[in-house]
Structure formats: structure tokens, C-alpha cells
C-alpha positions in Angstrom: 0.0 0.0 0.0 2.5 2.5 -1.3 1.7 6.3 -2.5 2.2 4.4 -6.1 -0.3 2.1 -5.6 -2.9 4.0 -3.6 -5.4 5.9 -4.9 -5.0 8.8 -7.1 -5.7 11.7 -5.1 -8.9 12.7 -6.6 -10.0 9.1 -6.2 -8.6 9.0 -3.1 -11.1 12.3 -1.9 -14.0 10.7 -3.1 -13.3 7.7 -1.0 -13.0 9.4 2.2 -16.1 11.7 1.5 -18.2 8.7 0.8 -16.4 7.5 3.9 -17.5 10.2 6.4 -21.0 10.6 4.6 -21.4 6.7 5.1 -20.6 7.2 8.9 -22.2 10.3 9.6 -25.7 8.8 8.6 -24.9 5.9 10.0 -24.4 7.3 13.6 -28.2 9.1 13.2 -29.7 5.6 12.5 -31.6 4.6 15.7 -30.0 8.1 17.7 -33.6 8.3 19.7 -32.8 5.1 21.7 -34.8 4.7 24.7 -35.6 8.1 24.6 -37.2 9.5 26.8 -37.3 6.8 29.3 -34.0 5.6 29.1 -31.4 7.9 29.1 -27.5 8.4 29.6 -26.4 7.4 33.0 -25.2 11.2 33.4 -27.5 13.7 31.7 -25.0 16.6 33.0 -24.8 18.2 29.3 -28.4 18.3 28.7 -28.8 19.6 32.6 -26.0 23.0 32.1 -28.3 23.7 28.5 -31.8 23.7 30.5 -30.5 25.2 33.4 -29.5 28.0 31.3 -33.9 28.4 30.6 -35.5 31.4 32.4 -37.2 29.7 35.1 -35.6 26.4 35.1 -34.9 26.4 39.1 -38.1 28.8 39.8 -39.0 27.4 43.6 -36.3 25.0 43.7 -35.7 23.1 47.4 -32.2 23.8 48.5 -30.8 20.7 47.7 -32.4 21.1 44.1 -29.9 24.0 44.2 -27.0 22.0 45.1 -27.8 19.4 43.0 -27.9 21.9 39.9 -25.0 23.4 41.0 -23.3 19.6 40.7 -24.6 19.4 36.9 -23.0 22.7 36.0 -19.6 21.9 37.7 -19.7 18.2 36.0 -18.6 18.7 32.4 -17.0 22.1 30.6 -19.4 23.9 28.8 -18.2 23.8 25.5 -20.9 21.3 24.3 -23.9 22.9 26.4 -22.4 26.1 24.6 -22.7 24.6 21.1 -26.1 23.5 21.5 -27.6 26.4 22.9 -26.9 28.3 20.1 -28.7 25.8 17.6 -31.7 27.1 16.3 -34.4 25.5 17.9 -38.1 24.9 16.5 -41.2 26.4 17.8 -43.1 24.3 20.5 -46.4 23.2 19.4 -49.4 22.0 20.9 -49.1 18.0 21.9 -51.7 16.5 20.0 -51.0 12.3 20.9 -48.7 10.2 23.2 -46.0 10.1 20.8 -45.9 13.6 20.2 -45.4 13.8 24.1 -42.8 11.4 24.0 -40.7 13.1 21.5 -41.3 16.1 22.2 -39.9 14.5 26.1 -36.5 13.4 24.2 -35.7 16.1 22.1 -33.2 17.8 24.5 -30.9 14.4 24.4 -32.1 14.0 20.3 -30.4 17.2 19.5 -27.2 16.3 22.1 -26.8 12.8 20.0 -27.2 14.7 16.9 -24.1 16.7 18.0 -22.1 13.8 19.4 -22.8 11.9 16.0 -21.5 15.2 14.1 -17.9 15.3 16.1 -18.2 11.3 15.9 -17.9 11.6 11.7 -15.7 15.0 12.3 -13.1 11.8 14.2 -12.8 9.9 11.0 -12.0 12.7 9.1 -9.3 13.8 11.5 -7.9 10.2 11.7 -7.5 10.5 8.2 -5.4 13.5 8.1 -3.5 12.6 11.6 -2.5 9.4 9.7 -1.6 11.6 6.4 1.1 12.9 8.7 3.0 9.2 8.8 1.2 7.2 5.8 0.4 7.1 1.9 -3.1 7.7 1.0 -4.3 3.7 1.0 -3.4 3.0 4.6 -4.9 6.4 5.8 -8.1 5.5 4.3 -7.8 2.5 6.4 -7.1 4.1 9.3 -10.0 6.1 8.7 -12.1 2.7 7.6 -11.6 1.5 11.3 -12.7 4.4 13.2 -15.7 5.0 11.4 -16.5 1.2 11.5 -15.1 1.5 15.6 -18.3 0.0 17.8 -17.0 1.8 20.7 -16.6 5.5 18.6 -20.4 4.2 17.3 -21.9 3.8 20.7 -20.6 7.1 22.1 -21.3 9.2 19.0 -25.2 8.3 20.0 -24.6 10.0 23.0 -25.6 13.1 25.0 -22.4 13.3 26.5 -18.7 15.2 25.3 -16.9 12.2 24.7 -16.5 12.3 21.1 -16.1 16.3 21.1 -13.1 15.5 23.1 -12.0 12.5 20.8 -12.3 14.7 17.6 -10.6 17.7 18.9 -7.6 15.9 20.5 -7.2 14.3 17.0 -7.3 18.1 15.8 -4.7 19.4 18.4 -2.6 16.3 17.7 -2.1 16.9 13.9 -2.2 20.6 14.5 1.0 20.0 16.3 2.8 18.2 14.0 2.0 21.0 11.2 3.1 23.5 13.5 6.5 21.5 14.2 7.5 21.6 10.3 6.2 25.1 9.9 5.8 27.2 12.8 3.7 29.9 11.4 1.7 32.3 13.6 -1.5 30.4 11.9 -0.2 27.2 12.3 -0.1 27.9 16.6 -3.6 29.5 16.3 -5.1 26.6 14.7 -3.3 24.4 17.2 -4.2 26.8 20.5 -7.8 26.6 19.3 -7.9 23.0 19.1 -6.5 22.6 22.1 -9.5 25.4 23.7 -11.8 23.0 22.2 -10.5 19.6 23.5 -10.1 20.8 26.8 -13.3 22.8 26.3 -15.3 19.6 26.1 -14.1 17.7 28.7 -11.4 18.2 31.4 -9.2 15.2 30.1 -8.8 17.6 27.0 -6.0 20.0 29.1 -3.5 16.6 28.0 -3.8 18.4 24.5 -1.4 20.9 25.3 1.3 18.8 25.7 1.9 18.0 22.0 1.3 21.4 21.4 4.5 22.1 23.7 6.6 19.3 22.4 6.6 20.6 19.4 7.8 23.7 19.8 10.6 22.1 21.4 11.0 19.4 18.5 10.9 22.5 15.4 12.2 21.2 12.3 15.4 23.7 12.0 17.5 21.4 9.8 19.9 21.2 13.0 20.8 21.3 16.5 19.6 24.1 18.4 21.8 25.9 21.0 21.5 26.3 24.6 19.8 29.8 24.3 17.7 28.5 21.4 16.8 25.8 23.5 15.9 28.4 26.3 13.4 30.3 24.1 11.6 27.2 22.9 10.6 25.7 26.1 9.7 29.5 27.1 7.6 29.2 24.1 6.2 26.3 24.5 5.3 27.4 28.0 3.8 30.1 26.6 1.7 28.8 23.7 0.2 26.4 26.7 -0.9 28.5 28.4 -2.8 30.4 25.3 -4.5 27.4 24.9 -6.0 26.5 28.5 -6.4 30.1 29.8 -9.3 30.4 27.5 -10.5 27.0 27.5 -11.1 27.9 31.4 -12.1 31.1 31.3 -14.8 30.4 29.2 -15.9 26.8 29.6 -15.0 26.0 33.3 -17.9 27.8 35.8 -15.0 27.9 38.2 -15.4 32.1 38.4 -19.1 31.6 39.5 -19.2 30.3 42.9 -23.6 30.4 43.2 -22.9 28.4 40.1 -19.9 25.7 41.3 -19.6 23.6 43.8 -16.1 23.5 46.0 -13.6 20.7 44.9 -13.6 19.0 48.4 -17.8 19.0 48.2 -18.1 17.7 44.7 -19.4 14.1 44.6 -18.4 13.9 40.5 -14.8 15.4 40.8 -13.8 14.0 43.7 -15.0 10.6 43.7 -15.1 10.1 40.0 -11.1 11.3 39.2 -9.2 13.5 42.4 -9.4 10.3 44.7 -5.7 9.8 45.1 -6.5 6.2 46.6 -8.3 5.3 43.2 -4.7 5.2 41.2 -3.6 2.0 41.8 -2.6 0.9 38.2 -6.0 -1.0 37.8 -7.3 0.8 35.4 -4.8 -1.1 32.6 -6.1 -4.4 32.9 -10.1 -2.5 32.7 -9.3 -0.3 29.7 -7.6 -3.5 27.3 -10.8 -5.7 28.3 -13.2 -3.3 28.2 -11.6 -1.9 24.5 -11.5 -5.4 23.1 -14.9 -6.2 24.3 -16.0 -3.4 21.7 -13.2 -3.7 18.8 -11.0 -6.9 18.9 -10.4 -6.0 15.7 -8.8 -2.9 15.8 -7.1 -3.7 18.9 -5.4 -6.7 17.5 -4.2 -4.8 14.8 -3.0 -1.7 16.5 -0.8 -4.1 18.7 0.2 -5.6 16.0 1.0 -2.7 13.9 2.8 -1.2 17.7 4.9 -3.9 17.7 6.2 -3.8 14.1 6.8 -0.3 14.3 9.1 -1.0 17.7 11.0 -3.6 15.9 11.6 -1.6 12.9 12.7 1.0 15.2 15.1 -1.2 17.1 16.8 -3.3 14.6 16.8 -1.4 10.8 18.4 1.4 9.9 16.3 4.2 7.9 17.7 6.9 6.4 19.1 9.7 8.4 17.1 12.9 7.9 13.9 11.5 7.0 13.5 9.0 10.8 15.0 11.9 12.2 12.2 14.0 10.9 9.2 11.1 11.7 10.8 10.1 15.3 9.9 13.7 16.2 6.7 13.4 14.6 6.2 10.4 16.7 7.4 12.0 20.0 5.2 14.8 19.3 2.2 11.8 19.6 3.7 10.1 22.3 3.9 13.3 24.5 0.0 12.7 24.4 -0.7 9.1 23.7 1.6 8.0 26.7 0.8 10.6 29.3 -3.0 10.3 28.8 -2.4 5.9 29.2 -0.6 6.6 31.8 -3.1 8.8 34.0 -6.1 6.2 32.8 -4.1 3.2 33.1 -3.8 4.2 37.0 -6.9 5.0 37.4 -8.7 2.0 38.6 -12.0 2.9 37.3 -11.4 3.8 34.0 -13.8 2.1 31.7 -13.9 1.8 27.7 -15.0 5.1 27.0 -12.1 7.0 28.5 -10.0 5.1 25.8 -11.9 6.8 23.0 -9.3 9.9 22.1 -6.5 7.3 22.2 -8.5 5.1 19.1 -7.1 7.1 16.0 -3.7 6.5 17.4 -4.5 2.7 17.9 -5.7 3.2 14.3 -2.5 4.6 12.7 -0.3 1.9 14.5 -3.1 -0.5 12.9 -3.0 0.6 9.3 1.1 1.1 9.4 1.5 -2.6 10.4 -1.5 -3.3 8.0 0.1 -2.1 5.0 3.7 -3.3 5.8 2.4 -7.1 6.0 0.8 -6.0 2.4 3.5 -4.8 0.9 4.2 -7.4 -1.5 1.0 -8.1 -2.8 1.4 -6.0 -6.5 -2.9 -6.0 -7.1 -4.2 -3.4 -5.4 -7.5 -5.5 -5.8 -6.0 -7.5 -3.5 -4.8 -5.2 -1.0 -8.3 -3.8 -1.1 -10.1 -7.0 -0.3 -7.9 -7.8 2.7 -8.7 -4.6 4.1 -12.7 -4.9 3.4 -12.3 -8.6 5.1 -10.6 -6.7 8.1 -13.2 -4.3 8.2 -16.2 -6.7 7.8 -16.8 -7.8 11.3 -16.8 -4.0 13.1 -18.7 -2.8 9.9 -21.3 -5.2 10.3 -21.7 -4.6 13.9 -22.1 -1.1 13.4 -25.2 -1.7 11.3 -26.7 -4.8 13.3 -26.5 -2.2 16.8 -27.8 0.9 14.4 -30.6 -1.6 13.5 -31.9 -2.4 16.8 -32.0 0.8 18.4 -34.0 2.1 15.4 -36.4 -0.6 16.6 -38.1 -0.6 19.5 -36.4 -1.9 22.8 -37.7 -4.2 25.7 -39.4 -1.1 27.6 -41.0 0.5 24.6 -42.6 -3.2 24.6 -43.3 -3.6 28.1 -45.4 -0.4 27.6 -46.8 -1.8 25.0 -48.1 -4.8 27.1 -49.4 -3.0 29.5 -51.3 -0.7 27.3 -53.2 -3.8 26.2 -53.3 -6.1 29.4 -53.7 -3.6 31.8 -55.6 -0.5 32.7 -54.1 3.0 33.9 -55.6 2.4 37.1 -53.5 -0.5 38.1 -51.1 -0.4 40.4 -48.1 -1.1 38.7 -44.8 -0.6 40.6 -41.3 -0.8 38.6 -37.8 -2.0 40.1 -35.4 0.8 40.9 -33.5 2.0 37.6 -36.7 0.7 35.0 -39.1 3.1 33.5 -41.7 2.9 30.8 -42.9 5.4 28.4 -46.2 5.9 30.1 -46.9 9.0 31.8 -47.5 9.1 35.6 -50.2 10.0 37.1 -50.2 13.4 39.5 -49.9 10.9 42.4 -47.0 9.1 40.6 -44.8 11.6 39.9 -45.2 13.1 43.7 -44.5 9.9 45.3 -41.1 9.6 42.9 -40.7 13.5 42.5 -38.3 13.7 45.8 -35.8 11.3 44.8 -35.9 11.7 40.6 -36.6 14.8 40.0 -33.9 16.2 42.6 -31.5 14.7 41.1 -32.3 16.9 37.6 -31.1 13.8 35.8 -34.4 12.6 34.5 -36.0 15.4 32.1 -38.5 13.0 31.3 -40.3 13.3 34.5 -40.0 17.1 34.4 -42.0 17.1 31.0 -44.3 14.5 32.6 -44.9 17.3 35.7 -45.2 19.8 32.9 -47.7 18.5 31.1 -50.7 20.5 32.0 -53.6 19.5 31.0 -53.3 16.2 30.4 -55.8 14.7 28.1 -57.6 11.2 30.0 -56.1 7.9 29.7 -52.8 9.2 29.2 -52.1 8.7 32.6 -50.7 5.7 34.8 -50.2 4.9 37.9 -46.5 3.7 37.8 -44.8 3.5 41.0 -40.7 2.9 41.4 -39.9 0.6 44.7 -38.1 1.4 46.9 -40.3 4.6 48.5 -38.8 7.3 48.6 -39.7 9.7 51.8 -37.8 13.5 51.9 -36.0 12.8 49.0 -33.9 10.0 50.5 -34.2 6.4 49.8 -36.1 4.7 52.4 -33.9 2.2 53.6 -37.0 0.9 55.7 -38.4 -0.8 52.9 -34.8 -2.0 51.4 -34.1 -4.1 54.6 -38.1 -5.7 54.8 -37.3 -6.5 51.0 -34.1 -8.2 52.5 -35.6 -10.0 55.7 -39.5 -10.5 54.6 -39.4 -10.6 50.9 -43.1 -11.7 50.6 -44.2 -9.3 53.5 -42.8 -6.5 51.6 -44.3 -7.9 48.3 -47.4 -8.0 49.6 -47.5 -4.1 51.6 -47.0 -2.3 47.9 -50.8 -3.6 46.6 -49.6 -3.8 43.4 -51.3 -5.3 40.7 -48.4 -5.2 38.2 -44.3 -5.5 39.4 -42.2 -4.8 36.2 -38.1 -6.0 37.3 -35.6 -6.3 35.4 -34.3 -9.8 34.8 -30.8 -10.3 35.5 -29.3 -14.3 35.9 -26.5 -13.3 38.4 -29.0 -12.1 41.4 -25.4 -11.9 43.5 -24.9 -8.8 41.6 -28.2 -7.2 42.4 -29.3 -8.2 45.6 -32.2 -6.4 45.9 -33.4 -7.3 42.7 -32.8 -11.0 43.5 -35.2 -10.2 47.0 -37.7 -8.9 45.4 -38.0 -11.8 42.5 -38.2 -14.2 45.0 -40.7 -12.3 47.6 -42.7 -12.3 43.8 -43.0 -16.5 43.8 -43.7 -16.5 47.8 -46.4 -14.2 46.9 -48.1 -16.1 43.7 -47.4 -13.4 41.3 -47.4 -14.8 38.0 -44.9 -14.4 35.1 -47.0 -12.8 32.5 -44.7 -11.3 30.1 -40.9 -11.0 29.4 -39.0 -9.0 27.0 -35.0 -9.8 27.0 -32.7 -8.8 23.8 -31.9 -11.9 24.2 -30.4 -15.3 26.4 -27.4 -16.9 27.6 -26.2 -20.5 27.4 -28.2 -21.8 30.2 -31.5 -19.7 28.4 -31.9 -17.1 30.9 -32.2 -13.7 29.7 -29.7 -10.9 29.8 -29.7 -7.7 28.8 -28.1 -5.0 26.6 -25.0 -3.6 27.9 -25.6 0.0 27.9 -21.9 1.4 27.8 -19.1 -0.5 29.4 -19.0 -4.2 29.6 -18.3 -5.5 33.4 -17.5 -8.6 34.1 -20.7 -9.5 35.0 -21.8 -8.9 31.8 -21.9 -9.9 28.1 -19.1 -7.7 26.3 -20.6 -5.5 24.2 -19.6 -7.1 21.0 -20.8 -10.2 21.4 -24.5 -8.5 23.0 -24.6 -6.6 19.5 -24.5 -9.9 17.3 -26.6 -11.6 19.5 -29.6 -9.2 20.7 -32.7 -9.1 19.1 -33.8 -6.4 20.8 -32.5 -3.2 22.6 -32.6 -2.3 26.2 -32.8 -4.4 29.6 -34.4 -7.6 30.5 -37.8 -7.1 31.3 -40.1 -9.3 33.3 -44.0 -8.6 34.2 -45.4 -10.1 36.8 -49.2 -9.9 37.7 -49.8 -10.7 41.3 -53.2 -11.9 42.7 -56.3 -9.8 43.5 
């Protein structure tokens, strides 16, 4: 896969515009997933743009405050910024349920439609990152196996900053290496503003600036430089980083507002989630490989692959002088923020599968230089061509099977369904803690749930429920969520009954209807394992059950949402085997 060989560039254009196209409309296939009853686990982006609404917090409860105050300080603002200044259309008078129901999920449609944007923006940057070290052919396939990535797919159908951070560290990174062979005054303004942006979007973005800095460091001056040329470098380099994270902050970190931010030490996300010095034990190496491969073996295998070449060819040829010169300070340039960034996540013992996602296109140039080298003496490019499509085939065709069944309906949207057929909105139907249904509650519904889910401001859908005013009859049901919920705390009360009387507690809800969700390791979920059994001491029938699909032993499991645990089914394997989207549902009618 030689520049001789490749495409011509005209060809070559095409190729990668059909490319990105392909992707883009790919990633808004199925983006309304489990909207607006199952959302992101973290729904902080779509919190900082409605909090931003006159009115949003109008008689808010002081820890409503706090909590919103949580939200803002979560995530930069960069993303919250973009979409508020998308044009947004007129509301209009709800005329049917699934008017409501859209209408409920267009805040997180519009966030998706965003991610999935800066999701086909990555494969575009991979492609000219890679242009930096590789002929046309192999860029196109580096390109080929981030747009067909199942871990870049899942997140780019996502309200959350991820692939904003992915796509503009991609940026920064090639940026930098322009600005090292020509250090033009435009050249470090298009690399400070991708820098802004990646750290902008997310605060693992401020790791940017350090290829930024390395390259002023690493200039290509044909020679050695001199102590005092040396000196005014690093001074530069100093210089151009701060230029690039003075305005990301000053702009997209609420840190100048304190009614706005909460304190470091008081912040549940930041401290707990990445300034717990306790949490870097070196764990987080082990998590990121499995969690990585349970998405894309493929690419994996070949980045190592393509890593260890490279490091072998390093180590025992000789190149020619001025040109490895010149493309081992390229490559230091990427390693000043490939390495760092593994370094910081590998330690972290909670890092999970989507922290890896800015580190992919660099997986992918190792992957397509190792690719094309093991080619290399195949003369047909017809050849070369249909051992990358065959390397491509199994990521591409989970891509389309996973964009196929969240443009179905999932397991709740069917559970609903059910219902709306065997039962009547006057039933007492009580759901398992984390499982809702697109139904709206009832006024007595959402009160009983209001202090725990609507506190939190992580569930938009039950503020457009509380919203809805008036609410035409029969659109209302009387859903429940165990365990109660009493001033806005969990009421363990209930929890340890569940635990010590599980038919007792069964039998003090008066439900007509329990909805769980069916997992087979009830060691993992406790409660959820009470409560099933407290269901057969009870009589309570199995009436219905919706599961994407079953194990070996033909119990059901469920989707993985994001990250694949060890107690569940990696994500790859979930996507070729679901039929259906979303959790494993059971309904159980219990007797009158």
C-alpha cells in the first residue's frame, strides 16, 4: 500500500467523502434510543443547557440548588455552549402520546445529533493525523476502522462530550505536528484553538497541550539548536500552553461563579469520579484493554500488532538519516500525548472503555502502518483492497446490526406496549429501581417519585411528565418505582423488609403489576434477586418478558448499555446476538 499504488488523489477524496457521509448517517440511525425513558447514565450536558432556561430552578428546594449546581460543575461547557446556540423549532401544541414522547427526548435527540456530528468529524481527523506518517491507501484505512469503531459508534449516540473530546484531540494532535515543520503564527492559532476545544469539552482535553508544547521544542530547524535557542523554545512552548488552557477555562470552566460551582472537596463527581488519590492503583490497565477489546477486537489486534512492528523496525533497521529523524519527532510529538493520557487512565482504577476513545485514532494509525507493511508485497491493489474490506467486515457489520436495533423498538417501549393492552391506567403497577416505561404518571406518581428523581435533575422526562398541564384522560398511569422514597432519601426501611421479609414487603406495595428487570446473576443485584423471589412467595405470575436476548443456560440478559463489566456480556458479542434493545424485562401480575 504504497503512494504508487494508492489511490490517485482525486479518487482518493471521493473515498474518504463517501467515507465520512457513510458514517455520519450511519451514527443518526436509531440516535432516539430509549428516549425519553431511558437515558445516559449522566445527563449533566443536557442539565448545564436547560438550566440556562429562564425559570428552570423557579422554587427550587435547597438541595435542588446543590444538585444543579453539581450538573454545572460536571462537564465544561463547550458542548452545552454549542447546542444552545442551535436554532431550535417552535413548540407546538401536543396532539398524541407520541408527540409527548418526542417532544420528552428532544433535549438528548439534539445532544446525540451533536455527538454523532464530532463522531464523523473523528474519521475525518484520523484520516489526516494518519496523512502525517502514511500514503493515501493505509490512511483510508485508518480512517475505515474508526468510522466502523463500535466503541466510537456507541458514544457518537450519546448526549455526552466524549466524542467532542476525541475529535478535537485528534485536531490538536495533527495541528501540532503541522506547527512543528512550519511554525507559522496560523499554524499555533489553529493548534491553541484545538486545544481550547478539547479541553473545552471535557477536562481530560487540558493533556492536548502537551503535543502542542513538544513541538515547539521538537521544530524542524535542519539542526541542533543551542542552549539559548533551546531556552526560548521551552519558554515558548510554556507560553503557547498557556494560550491554549487560559481560554478553555475562562470560558468553559464555571470555576469564576461560585452560586454556580460547587467547592472541589464538596463535589461528589470530581472528587469521587477522578481526584481520589486512593483510586490510582494501576488497575485501570487491565479494565481499559478488556473493556476496549470487548467493543473492537479488531482494531485492537491490529493496532498491537501494527505497535509492535513499528518498535521492531525502530530497534533493529536502519532508515535513512534525515527522513527517521524528521518522523521520530513526529512520533514524539504523539507520544507526549498518547503516553501521558495511558498513563493517567491506566492508574486509574475505574477507567472504563470510554475513557480510551481519544486514544483510538492512534490505535488506528499503528493498525494501518502494520497493515500495509504485511501487504506490501501483494502488487494488485484489488488485493490489498479486499484484505482490508475482510478486516473491516466484522466491526462494519456490527455497526449496522447495533444501528438496526436501536431504530427498533427496545424491551421497555414493549413492556409499555403490554401494558397498554393487558392492563388498565388504574392498576397499580410498581417498577424495580433503575426501570421506566414510556407511560406517563399520574399526578400521584410523579409526587410519590418527585423527591428522589426529579432532585437529582437527571431525568427530564419526569419534568416534562410534571409539565404537562392539561393532560388529556387515559394518558395517565399509575407507575410507581420501589423502593419509597420519603424527603427525598431512599427509604432504607423498605430495602431491609425487601431483604428480611421478601413476601411481606411484596405484599404491603398492593400492586397489581411489578415490572423488574431480569438479570441471571441475582449476586450482583441483591435487591433485585429479594424482590423476585418475595414475587413467587407471593403467587405473582410471570405474565410477560421482553429480553434482547439469552445466555447459554437460556436465561435472559440484557443490553449492555456502555461499558461491559464482568458481570456482563461484552458489548460485541451483545450486539450480534440481541434481538432487541434495552434491559431484560419481566412482568409479573400478582393476585387480586
Amino acid at each position: 500500500m504504497t503512494e504508487t499504488s494508492s489511490h490517485p488523489p482525486f479518487r482518493a477524496r471521493l473515498a474518504l467523502a463517501l467515507l465520512c457521509a457513510a458514517a455520519l448517517a450511519l451514527r443518526f440511525v436509531g440516535i432516539d434510543h430509549g428516549l425519553p425513558h431511558r437515558t445516559e447514565p449522566d445527563v449533566f450536558v443536557v442539565a448545564q443547557v436547560e438550566m440556562e432556561e429562564p425559570g428552570f430552578l423557579e422554587g427550587a428546594r435547597a438541595d435542588d440548588l446543590e444538585l444543579s449546581r453539581e450538573a454545572n460543575s460536571a462537564y465544561p461547557h463547550l458542548m452545552a455552549d454549542l447546542l444552545a446556540s442551535l436554532p431550535r423549532a417552535d413548540a407546538e401544541a401536543l396532539r398524541t402520546r407520541g408527540e409527548a414522547l418526542n417532544r420528552a427526548g428532544l433535549a438528548f435527540e439534539r445532544a446525540r445529533g451533536l455527538a454523532a456530528c464530532f463522531g464523523a468529524l473523528l474519521v475525518l481527523a484520523t484520516y489526516v493525523l494518519a496523512r502525517r506518517f502514511l500514503d493515501r491507501g493505509p490512511s483510508l484505512f485508518a480512517a475505515a476502522l474508526i468510522a466502523t469503531s463500535l466503541l466510537s459508534f456507541n458514544f457518537s449516540q450519546q448526549a455526552r462530550p466524549h466524542m467532542l473530546v476525541a475529535a478535537f484531540a485528534t485536531l490538536a494532535l495533527t495541528a501540532a505536528l503541522r506547527t512543528r515543520a512550519d511554525n507559522t503564527m496560523g499554524n499555533r492559532l489553529l493548534a491553541c484553538l484545538a486545544v481550547v476545544g478539547a479541553a473545552g469539552s471535557l477536562q481530560s482535553g487540558v493533556l492536548c497541550a502537551l503535543p502542542l508544547s513538544v513541538s515547539q521544542v521538537l521544530l524542524e530547524d535542519g539542526g541542533a539548536a543551542s542552549p539559548r535557542r533551546s531556552g526560548r523554545r521551552w519558554r515558548r512552548a510554556a507560553g503557547l500552553c498557556a494560550c491554549a488552557l487560559l481560554p478553555a477555562v475562562l470560558l468553559f470552566y464555571p470555576v469564576f461563579d461560585p452560586d454556580r460551582t460547587v467547592p472541589l472537596e464538596q463535589s461528589p463527581v470530581v472528587v469521587d469520579h477522578l481526584s481520589d488519590p486512593s483510586s490510582y492503583d494501576g488497575g485501570g490497565f487491565a479494565r481499559l484493554l478488556r473493556d476496549v477489546a470487548a467493543y473492537d477486537p479488531v482494531l485492537l489486534g491490529l493496532g498491537a500488532a501494527g505497535g509492535l512492528w513499528l518498535l521492531g523496525r525502530a530497534l533493529f533497521s536502519r532508515g535513512r538519516p534525515t527522513r527517521a529523524t524528521s518522523r521520530s519527532r513526529d512520533a514524539w510529538v504523539v507520544a507526549s500525548f498518547a503516553l501521558p493520557y495511558l498513563l493517567v487512565f491506566g492508574l486509574y482504577r475505574h477507567s472504563t472503555a470510554r475513557y480510551a476513545i481519544p486514544l483510538l485514532p492512534i490505535v488506528a494509525l499503528l493498525a494501518a502502518a502494520g497493515f500495509s507493511s504485511a501487504l506490501a508485497g501483494i502488487r494488485r491493489r484489488r488485493g490489498v483492497v479486499l484484505a482490508a474490506c475482510l478486516a473491516l467486515s466484522l466491526p462494519a457489520a456490527a455497526c449496522l446490526r447495533l444501528a438496526l436495533l436501536r431504530r427498533a423498538p427496545d424491551t421497555s417501549r414493549a413492556a409499555a406496549s403490554w401494558l397498554e393492552e393487558h392492563a388498565s391506567p388504574t392498576d397499580s403497577i410498581w417498577l424495580a429501581p433503575g426501570l421506566d416505561l414510556p407511560l406517563v404518571r399520574s399526578p400521584e406518581s410523579l409526587a410519590n417519585d418527585a423527591p428522589h428523581v426529579l432532585g437529582v435533575l437527571r431525568q427530564p422526562w419526569f419534568r416534562f411528565q410534571a409539565s404537562l398541564d392539561p393532560v388529556p384522560a387515559g394518558w395517565r398511569w399509575n407507575l410507581r418505582t420501589v423502593p419509597l422514597v420519603k424527603d427525598g432519601r431512599i427509604d432504607r426501611t423498605f430495602a431491609e423488609k425487601l431483604r428480611l421479609d421478601p413476601p411481606g414487603a411484596i405484599a404491603s406495595l398492593g400492586a397489581d403489576y411489578v415490572v423488574v428487570a431480569s438479570f441471571s446473576d441475582g449476586a450482583a443485584m441483591p435487591r433485585n434477586r429479594n424482590m423476585r423471589a418475595g414475587l413467587e412467595q407471593v403467587g405473582a405470575v410471570l405474565v410477560a418478558g421482553f429480553a434482547p436476548f439469552a445466555d447459554k443456560l437460556g436465561r435472559p440478559r440484557p443490553m449492555p448499555y456502555q461499558d461491559s463489566g464482568a458481570w456482563t456480556t461484552p458489548f460485541l458479542e451483545a450486539v450480534l446476538r440481541a434481538d432487541l434493545d434495552g434491559p431484560a424485562i419481566e412482568i409479573y401480575r400478582l393476585p387480586r
